[in-house]
C-alpha beads as a LAMMPS data file, in Angstrom:
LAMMPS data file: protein, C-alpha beads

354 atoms
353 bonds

1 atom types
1 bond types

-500.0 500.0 xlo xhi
-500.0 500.0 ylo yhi
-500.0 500.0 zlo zhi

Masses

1 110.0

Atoms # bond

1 1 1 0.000 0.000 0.000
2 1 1 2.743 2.463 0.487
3 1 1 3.515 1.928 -3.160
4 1 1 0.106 3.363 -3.969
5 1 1 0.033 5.805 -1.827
6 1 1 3.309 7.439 -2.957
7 1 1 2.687 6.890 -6.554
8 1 1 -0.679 8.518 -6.068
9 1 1 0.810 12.004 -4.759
10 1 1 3.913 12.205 -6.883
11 1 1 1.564 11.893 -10.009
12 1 1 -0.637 14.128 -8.822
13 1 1 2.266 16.478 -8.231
14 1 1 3.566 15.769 -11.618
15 1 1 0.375 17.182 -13.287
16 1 1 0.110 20.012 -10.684
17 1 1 3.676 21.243 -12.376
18 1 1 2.441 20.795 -15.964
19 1 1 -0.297 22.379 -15.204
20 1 1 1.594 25.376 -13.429
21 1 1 4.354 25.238 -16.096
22 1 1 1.642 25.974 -19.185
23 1 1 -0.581 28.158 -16.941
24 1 1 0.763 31.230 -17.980
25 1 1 0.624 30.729 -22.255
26 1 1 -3.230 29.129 -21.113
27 1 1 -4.392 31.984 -19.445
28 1 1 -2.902 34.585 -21.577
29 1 1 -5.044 36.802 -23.654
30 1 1 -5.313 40.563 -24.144
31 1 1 -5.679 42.838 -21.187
32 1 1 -8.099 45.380 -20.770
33 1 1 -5.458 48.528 -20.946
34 1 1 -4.368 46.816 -24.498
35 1 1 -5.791 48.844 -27.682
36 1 1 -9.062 46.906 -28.380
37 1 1 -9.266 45.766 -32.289
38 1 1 -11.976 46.864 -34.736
39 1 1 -14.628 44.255 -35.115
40 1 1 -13.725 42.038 -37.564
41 1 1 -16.504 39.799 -39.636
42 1 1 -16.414 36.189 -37.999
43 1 1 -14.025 33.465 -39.112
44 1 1 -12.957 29.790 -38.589
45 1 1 -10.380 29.741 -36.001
46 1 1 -8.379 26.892 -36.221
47 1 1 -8.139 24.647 -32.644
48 1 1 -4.627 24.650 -31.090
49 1 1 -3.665 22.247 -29.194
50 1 1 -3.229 21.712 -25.893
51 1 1 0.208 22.352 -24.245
52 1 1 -1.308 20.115 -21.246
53 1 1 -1.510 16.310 -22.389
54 1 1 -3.783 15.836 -19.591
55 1 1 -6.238 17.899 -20.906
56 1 1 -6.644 15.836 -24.279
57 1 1 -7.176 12.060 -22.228
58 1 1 -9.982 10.307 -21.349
59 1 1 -10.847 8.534 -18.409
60 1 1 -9.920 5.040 -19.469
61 1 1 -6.771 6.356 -21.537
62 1 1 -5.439 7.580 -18.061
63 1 1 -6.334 4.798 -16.636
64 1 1 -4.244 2.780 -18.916
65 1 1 -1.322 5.009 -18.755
66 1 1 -0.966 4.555 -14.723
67 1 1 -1.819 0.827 -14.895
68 1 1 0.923 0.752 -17.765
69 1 1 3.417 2.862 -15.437
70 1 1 3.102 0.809 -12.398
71 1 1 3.157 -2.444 -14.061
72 1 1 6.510 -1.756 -15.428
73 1 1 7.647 -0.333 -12.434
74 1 1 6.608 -3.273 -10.375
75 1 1 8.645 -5.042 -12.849
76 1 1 11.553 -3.715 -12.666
77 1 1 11.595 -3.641 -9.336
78 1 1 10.444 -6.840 -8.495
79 1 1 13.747 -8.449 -6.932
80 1 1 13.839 -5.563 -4.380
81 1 1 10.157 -6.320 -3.684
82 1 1 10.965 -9.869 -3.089
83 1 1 14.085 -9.320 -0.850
84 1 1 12.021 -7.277 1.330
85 1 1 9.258 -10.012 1.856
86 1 1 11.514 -12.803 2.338
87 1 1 13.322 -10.914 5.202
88 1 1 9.943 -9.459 6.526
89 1 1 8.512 -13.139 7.092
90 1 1 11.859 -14.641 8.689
91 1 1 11.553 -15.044 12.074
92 1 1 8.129 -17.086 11.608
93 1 1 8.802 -20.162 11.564
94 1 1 12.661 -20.386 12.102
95 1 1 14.402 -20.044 15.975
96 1 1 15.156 -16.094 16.312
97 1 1 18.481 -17.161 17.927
98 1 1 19.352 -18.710 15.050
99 1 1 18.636 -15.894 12.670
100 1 1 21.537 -13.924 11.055
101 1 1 21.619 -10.476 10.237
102 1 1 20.037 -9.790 6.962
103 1 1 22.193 -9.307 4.413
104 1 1 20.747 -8.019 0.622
105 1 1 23.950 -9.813 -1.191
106 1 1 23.771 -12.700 0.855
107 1 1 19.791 -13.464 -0.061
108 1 1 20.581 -12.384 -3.548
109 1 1 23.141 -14.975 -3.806
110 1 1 21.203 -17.306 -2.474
111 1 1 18.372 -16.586 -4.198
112 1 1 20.261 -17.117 -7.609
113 1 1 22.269 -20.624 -6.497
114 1 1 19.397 -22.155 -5.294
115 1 1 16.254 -20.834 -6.927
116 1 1 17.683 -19.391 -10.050
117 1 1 17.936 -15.729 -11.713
118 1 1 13.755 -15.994 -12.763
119 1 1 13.243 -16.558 -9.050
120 1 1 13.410 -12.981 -7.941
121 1 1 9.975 -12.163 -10.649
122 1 1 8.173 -15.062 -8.674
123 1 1 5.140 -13.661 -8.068
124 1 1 5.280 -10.534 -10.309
125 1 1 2.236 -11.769 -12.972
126 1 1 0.009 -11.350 -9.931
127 1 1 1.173 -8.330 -8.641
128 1 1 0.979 -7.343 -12.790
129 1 1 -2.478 -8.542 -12.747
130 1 1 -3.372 -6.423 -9.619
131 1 1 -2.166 -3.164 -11.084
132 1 1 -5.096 -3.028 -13.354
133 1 1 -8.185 -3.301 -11.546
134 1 1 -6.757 -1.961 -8.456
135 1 1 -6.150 1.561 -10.611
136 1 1 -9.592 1.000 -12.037
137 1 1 -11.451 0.755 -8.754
138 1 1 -9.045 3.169 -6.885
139 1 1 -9.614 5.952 -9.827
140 1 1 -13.462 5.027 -10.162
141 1 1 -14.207 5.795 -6.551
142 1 1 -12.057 8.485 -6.037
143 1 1 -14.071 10.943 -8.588
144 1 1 -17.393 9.093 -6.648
145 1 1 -15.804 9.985 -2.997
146 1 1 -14.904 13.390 -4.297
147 1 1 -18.432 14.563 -5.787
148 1 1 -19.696 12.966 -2.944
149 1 1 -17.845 15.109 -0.637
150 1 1 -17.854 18.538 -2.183
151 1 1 -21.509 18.025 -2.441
152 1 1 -21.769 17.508 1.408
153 1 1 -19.426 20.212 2.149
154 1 1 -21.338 22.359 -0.668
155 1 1 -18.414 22.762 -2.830
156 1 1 -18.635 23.026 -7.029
157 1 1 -18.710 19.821 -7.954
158 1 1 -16.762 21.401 -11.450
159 1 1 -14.677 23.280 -10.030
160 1 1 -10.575 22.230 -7.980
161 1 1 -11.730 20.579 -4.876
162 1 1 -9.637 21.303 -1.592
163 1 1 -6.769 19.638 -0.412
164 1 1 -9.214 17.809 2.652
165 1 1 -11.118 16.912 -0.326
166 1 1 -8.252 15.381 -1.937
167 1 1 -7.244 13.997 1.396
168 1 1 -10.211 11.951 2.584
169 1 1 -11.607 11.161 -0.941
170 1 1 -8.051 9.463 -1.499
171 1 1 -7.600 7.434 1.486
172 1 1 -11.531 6.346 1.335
173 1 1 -10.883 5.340 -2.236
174 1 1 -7.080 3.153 -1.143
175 1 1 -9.858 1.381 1.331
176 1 1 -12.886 0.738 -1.353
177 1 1 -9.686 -0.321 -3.865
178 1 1 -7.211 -2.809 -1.591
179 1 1 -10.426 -3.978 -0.151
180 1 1 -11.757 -5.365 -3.520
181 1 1 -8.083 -6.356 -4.906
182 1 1 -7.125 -7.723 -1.988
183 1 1 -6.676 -11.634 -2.484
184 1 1 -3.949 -11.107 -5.501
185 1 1 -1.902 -9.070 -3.141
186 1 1 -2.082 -12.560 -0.846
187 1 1 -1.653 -14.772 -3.066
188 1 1 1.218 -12.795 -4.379
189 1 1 2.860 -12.833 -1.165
190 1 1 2.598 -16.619 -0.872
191 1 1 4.078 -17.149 -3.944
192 1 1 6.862 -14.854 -3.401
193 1 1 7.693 -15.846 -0.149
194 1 1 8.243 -19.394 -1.483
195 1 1 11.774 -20.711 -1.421
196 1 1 13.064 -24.194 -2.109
197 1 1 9.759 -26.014 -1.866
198 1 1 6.880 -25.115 -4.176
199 1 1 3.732 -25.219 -2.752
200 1 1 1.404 -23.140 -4.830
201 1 1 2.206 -24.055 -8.705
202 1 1 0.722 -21.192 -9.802
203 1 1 -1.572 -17.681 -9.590
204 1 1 -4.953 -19.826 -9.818
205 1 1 -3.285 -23.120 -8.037
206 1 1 -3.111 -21.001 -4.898
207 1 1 -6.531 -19.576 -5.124
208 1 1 -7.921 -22.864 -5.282
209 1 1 -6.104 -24.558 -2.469
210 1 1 -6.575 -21.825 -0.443
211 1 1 -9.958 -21.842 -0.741
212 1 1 -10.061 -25.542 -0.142
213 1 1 -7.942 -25.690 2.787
214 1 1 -8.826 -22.389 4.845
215 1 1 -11.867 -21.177 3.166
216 1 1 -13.193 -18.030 1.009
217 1 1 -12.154 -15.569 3.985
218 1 1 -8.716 -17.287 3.846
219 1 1 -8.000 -14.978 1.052
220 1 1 -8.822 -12.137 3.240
221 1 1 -5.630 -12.654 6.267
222 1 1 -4.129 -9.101 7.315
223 1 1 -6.665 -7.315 5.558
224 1 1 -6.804 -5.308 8.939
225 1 1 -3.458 -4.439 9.325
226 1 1 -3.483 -3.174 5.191
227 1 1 -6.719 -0.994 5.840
228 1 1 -5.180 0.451 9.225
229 1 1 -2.247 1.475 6.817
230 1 1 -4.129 3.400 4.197
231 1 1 -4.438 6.510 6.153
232 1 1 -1.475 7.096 7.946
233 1 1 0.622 5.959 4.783
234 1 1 -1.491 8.548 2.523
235 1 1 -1.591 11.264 5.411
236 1 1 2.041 10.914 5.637
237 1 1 3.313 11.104 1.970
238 1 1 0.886 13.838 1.620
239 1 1 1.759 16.090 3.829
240 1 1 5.152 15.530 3.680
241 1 1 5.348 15.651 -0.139
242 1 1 3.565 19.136 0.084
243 1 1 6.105 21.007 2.667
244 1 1 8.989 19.473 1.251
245 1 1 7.983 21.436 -2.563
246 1 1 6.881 24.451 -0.740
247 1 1 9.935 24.493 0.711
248 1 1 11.970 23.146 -2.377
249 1 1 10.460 25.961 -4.785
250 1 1 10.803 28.898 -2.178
251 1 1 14.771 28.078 -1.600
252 1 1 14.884 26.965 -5.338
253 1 1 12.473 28.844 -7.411
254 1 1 14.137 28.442 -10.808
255 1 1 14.534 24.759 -10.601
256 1 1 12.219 22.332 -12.871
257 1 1 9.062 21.824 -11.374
258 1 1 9.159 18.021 -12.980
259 1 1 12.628 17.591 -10.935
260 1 1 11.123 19.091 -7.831
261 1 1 8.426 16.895 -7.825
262 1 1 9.900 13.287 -8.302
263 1 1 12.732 14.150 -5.589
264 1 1 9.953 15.024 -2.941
265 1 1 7.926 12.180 -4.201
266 1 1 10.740 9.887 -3.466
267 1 1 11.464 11.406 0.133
268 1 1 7.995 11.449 1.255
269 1 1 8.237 7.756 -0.294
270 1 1 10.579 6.989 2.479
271 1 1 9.235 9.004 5.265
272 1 1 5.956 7.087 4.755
273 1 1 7.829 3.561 4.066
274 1 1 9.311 4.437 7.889
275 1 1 6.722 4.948 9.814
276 1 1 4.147 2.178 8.222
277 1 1 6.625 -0.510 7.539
278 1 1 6.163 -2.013 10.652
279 1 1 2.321 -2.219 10.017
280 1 1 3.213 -3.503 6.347
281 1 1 5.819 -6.444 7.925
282 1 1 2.514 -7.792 10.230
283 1 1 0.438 -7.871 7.347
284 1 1 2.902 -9.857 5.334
285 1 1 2.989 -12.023 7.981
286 1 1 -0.530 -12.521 8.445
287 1 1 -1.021 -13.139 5.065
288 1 1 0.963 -16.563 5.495
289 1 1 -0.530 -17.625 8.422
290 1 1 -1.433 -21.529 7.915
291 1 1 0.288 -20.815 4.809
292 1 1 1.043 -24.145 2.877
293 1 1 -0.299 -26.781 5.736
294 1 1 2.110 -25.465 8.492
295 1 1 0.447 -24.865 11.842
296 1 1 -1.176 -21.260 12.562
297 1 1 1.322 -18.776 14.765
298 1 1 -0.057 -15.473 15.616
299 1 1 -3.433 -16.453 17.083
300 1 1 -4.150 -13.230 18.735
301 1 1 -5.120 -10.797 16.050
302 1 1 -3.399 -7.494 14.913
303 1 1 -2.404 -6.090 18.233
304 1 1 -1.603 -9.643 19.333
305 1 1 1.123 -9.992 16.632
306 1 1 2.728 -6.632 17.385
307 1 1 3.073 -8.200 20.673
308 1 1 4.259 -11.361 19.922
309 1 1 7.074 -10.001 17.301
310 1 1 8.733 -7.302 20.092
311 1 1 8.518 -9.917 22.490
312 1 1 10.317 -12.499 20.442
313 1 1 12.216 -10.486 18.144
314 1 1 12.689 -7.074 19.742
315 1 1 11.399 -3.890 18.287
316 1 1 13.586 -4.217 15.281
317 1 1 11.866 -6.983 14.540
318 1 1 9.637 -4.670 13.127
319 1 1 11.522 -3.115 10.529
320 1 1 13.336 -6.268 9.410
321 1 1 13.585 -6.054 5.325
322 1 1 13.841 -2.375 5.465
323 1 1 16.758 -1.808 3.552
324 1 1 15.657 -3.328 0.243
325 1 1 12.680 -1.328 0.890
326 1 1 14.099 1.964 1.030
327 1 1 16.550 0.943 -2.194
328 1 1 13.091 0.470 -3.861
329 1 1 11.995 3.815 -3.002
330 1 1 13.340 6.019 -5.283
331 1 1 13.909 3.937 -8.834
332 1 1 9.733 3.232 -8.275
333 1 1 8.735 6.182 -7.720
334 1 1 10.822 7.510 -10.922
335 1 1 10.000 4.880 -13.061
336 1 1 6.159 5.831 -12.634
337 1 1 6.242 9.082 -12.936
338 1 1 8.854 8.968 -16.089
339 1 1 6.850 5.986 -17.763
340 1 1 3.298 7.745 -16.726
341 1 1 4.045 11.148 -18.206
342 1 1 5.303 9.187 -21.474
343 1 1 2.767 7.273 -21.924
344 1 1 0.678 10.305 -21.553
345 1 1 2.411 12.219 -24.462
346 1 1 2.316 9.467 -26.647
347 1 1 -1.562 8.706 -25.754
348 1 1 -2.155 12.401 -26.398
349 1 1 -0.193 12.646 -30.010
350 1 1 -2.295 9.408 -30.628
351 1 1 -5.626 11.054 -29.824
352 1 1 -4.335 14.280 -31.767
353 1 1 -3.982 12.525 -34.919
354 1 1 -7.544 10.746 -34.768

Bonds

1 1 1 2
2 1 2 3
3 1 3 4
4 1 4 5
5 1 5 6
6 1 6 7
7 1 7 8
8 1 8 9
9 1 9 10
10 1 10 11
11 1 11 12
12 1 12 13
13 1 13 14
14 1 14 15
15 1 15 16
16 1 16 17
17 1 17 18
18 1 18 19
19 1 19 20
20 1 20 21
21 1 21 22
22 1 22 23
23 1 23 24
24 1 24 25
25 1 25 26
26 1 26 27
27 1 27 28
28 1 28 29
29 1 29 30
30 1 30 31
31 1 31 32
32 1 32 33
33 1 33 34
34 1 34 35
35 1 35 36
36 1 36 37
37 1 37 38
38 1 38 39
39 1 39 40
40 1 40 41
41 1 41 42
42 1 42 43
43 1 43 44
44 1 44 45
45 1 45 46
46 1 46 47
47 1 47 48
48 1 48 49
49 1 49 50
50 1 50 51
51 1 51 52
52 1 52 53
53 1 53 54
54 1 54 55
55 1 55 56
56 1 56 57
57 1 57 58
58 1 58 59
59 1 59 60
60 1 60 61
61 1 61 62
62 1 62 63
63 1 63 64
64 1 64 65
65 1 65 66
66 1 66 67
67 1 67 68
68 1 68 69
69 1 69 70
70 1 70 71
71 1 71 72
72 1 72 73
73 1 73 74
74 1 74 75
75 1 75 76
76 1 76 77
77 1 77 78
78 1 78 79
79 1 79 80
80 1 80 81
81 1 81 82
82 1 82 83
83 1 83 84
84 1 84 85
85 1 85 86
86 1 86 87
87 1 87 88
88 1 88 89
89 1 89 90
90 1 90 91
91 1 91 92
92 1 92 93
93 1 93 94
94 1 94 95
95 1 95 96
96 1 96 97
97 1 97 98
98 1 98 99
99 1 99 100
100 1 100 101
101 1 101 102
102 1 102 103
103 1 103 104
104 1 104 105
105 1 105 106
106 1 106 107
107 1 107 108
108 1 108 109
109 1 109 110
110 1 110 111
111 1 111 112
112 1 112 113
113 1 113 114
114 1 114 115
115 1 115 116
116 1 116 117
117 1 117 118
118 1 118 119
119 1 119 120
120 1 120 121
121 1 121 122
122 1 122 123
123 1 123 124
124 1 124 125
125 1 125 126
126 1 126 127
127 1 127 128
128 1 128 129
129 1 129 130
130 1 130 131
131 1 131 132
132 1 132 133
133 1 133 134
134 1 134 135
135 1 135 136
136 1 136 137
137 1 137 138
138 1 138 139
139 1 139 140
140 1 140 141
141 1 141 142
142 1 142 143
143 1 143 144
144 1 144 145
145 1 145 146
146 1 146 147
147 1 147 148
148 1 148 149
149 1 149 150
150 1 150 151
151 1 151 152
152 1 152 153
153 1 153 154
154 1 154 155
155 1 155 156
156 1 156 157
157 1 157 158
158 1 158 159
159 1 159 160
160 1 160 161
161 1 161 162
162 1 162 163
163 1 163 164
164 1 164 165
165 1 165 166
166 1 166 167
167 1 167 168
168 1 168 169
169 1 169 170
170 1 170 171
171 1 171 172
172 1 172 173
173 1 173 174
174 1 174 175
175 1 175 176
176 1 176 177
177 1 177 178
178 1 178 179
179 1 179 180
180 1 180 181
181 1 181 182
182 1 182 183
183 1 183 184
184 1 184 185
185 1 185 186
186 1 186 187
187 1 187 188
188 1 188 189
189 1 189 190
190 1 190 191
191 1 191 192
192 1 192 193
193 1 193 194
194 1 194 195
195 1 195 196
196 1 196 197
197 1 197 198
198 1 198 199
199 1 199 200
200 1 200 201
201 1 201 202
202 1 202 203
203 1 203 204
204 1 204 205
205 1 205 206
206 1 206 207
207 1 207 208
208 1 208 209
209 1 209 210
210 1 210 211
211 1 211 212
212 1 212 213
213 1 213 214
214 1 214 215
215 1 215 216
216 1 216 217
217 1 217 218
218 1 218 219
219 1 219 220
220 1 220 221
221 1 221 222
222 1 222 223
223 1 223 224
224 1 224 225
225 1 225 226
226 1 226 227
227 1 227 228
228 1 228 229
229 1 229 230
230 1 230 231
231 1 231 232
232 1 232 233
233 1 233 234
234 1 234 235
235 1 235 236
236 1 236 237
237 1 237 238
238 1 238 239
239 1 239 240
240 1 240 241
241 1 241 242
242 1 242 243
243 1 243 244
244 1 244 245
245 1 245 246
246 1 246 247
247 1 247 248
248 1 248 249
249 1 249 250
250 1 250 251
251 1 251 252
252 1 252 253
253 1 253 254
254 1 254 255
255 1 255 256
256 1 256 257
257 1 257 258
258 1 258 259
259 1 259 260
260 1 260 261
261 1 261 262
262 1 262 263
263 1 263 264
264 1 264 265
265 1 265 266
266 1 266 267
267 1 267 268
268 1 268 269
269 1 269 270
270 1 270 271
271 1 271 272
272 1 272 273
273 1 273 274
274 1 274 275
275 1 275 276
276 1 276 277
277 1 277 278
278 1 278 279
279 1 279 280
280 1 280 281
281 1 281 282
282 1 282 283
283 1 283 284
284 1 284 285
285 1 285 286
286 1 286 287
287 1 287 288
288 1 288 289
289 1 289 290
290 1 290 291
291 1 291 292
292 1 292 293
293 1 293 294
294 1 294 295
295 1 295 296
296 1 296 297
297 1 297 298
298 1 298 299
299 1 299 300
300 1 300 301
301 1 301 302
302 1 302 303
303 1 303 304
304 1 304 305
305 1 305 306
306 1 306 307
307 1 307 308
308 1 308 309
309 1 309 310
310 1 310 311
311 1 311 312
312 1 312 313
313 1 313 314
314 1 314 315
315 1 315 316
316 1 316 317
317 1 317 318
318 1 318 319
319 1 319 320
320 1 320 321
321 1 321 322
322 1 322 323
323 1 323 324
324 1 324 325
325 1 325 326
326 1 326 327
327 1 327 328
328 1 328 329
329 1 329 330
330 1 330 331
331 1 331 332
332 1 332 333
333 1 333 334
334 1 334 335
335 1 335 336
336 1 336 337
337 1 337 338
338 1 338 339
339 1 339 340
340 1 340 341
341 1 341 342
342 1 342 343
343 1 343 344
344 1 344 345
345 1 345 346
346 1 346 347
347 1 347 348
348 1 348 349
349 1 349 350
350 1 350 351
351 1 351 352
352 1 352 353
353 1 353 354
């Protein structure tokens, strides 16, 4: 989820400074102390085009584009992603005291002798497949929770709606959108925390023994822990993206509003990836509880496994596969924004053209 949440406000900041950038040569137009012209008999104007590529895409083309972006991204950071669940879920079912410290090159190397190079994409078709609907339903209810709100708080539904607009509507639509997507982000964890021994062949292989052995809510474990992480990790990477490019563009006012905005997206990235990873490493956890036949640990519900991982494993137990996670950071969030705005050009020339 902190993925989302990050990806969500750098975009958003990305259009914000295309927006900015053109909105002087958009507004522009004679002023009223200008000599006014003699009426002149009517004639075809011929349409410009937009200097904003947002303006000239539709709904499902901008859907596409961010699926598109965050696909690839996932992609090519997929090993990363898989180094940081294989250290987040250690401790479960091994003796703590005989745990070493994690090491990136140590579990890469390992990774690649025993498991093979393809190894560290195991799991990346689901998390490919989940890109797509979950932008779908997260996009979808968004514009619904945001007419919905300014309507409440009597705003114009047509006009910019204010940043608590922004705020609520966005963490109410990360709910309504890991909510529904939810089993593919389980069933991708199961298959990427699998190491030697293959349990689950496959994407529909583990839907259907999961189902069989635990049941339909099976594919629901940690769903708790990921909603309780949709608003702080959204509150966080908002707020702190914001005062980071206030502050950015009033020390630095000449710099590139497009460089301005992917180096706070990437810090607010981390800042959020601090303070909810512990939140993200009981999820993960949860998600593999009876995982594969082997006998149920944390019995005791969210709370219970914060518990139960300080008391066995300390309080950096918490924040074990953060490193990998923070090396993920920056390359994702650049790889979105670079591949969405893109994407966006090249959707826009397309729809020019037509």
């Amino acid at each position: 989820m902190n993925v989302e949440a990050r990806v969500g406000v750098v975009v958003e900041g990305g259009q914000r400074a295309l927006s900015s950038a053109h909105g002087g040569v958009l507004d522009g137009g004679p002023r009223s102390f200008l000599p006014q012209p003699q009426p002149q008999p009517p004639q075809k104007q011929l349409k410009k085009p937009s200097l904003n590529p947002q303006s000239q895409l539709g709904t499902v083309q901008q859907l596409l584009a961010g699926g598109v972006a965050g696909a690839f991204s996932k992609t090519c950071t997929a090993p990363l992603a898989r180094l940081t669940i294989l250290f987040q879920v250690q401790g479960m079912h091994t003796d703590v005291a005989a745990l070493s410290k994690p090491c990136i090159w140590h579990e890469a190397s390992r990774i690649v002798n025993e498991e093979g190079f393809r190894a560290f994409w195991r799991g990346n078709m689901v998390t490919i497949a989940h890109r797509l609907p979950y932008s779908a339903v997260n996009f979808y209810a968004y514009e619904r929770y945001k007419s919905m709100l300014q309507s409440i708080l009597g705003e114009n539904s047509k006009g910019s709606a204010g940043p608590g607009v922004h705020f609520v509507g966005g963490g109410m639509a990360g709910i309504t959108a890991a909510s529904a997507t939810y089993p593919l982000d389980l069933v991708r964890t199961r298959l990427a925390a699998q190491r030697n021994t293959v349990y689950y062949r496959g994407i529909w292989h583990a839907f259907h023994t999961i189902c069989r052995e635990e049941g339909f809510l099976g594919l629901y474990k940690g769903l708790g822990a990921t909603l309780l992480g949709v608003g702080p990790s959204i509150a966080i990477s908002f707020s702190v993206y914001e005062s980071l490019r206030s502050y950015w563009h009033s020390q630095r006012p000449n710099d590139a509003n497009m460089m301005a905005s992917l180096a706070c997206g990437s810090l607010s990235g981390i800042a959020s990836s601090t303070a909810t990873f512990p939140l993200d490493l009981v999820r993960r956890r949860m998600q593999l509880e009876g995982a594969g036949g082997r006998a149920r640990i944390y019995n005791c519900g969210l709370f219970g496994t914060f518990k139960h991982i300080i008391r066995t494993e300390g309080f950096r137990g918490l924040y074990r596969g953060i490193l990998p996670e923070y090396y993920k950071v920056v390359p994702s969030v650049g790889i979105v924004f670079m591949t969405y705005e893109t994407l966006k050009m090249l959707l826009s020339q397309i729809s020019t053209q037509d």
